[in-house]
C-alpha positions, 0 to 999 in steps of 0.5 A: 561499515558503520554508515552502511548499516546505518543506511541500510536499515534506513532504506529498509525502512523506507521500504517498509513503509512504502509497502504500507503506503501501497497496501492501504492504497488498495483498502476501498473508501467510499470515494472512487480513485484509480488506483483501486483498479491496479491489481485487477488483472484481465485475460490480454490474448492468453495473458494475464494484465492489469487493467491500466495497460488495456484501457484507459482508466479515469474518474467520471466524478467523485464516485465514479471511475471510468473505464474504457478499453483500448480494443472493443473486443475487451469490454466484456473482458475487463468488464467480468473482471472488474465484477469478479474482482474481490472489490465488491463493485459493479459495473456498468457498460455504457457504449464503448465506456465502462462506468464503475460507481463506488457503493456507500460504505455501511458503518459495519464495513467501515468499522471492518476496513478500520480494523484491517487498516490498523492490522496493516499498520502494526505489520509495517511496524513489525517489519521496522522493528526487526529492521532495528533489530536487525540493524544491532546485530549487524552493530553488536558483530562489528564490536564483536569483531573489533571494528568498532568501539562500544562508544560508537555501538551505542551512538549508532543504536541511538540513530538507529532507534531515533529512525526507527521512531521516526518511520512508526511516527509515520506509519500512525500518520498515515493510519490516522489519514487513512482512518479519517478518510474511511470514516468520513461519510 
């Protein structure tokens, strides 16, 4: 009883902060990478897709990822999409291949991106917490009910705690690199 409360705050911590992971994935930098273009979604024969699953998306260089439809008929398609996505980015088709440049950051936007990374990050660190609190409660009902003993409450809020330290160490070492990446020019 006790190891699984244990485990299972851990887990939902893990959860936690692959969510960050995948939300800061999708904040823009100046350099292109693919993931950018996962959640934009384009009209497949009625239905709406992700881009990845109607075109093969790669990076051209540094600053450019290229796009290219498994189907001519989609070019224009994943084309409109791209452009009306909230990315602010523009392509440009080019034969049957879709070049997608990433514009330079200005430092306002910079400075902004920062701070919607940072709000990201003290989300995440909302969610670990009440994670631990949650995880003391599971730990308080179980002495409550006589499961456990006061002595093994207080060792398991110990582990809980030292996990909980450890999964926000990592959420402001993932900010930090996020942080860096966005300043860099």
């Amino acid at each position: 009883m006790l190891e699984e409360v244990k485990k299972t705050a851990e887990q939902k911590m893990q959860k936690s902060l692959e969510a960050l992971k995948n939300d800061l994935a999708k904040v823009r930098t100046g350099r292109a990478h693919t993931g950018l273009l996962d959640h934009v979604m384009v009209e497949y024969y009625g239905s709406l897709v992700a881009v990845n699953q109607v075109a093969n998306v790669n990076l051209g260089d540094a600053r450019t990822i290229n796009v290219q439809p498994y189907e001519k008929n989609m070019i224009a398609k994943v084309e409109k999409a791209i452009r009306d996505s909230d990315l602010g980015l523009n392509p440009a088709t080019n034969g049957d291949l879709i070049r997608v440049p990433m514009p330079m950051l200005t430092e306002e936007r910079r400075r902004d991106l920062t701070k919607l990374v940072r709000s990201e990050g003290e989300g995440a660190k909302v969610a670990i917490r009440n994670v631990r609190r949650d995880a003391n409660d599971a730990l308080k009902k179980l002495v409550k009910d006589k499961t456990i003993s006061e002595d093994e409450e207080r060792r398991a809020q110990d582990e809980v705690q030292k996990a909980t330290d450890k999964a926000v160490a990592e959420v402001d070492k993932m900010l930090q690199v996020k942080e860096a990446d966005l300043m860099a020019v």
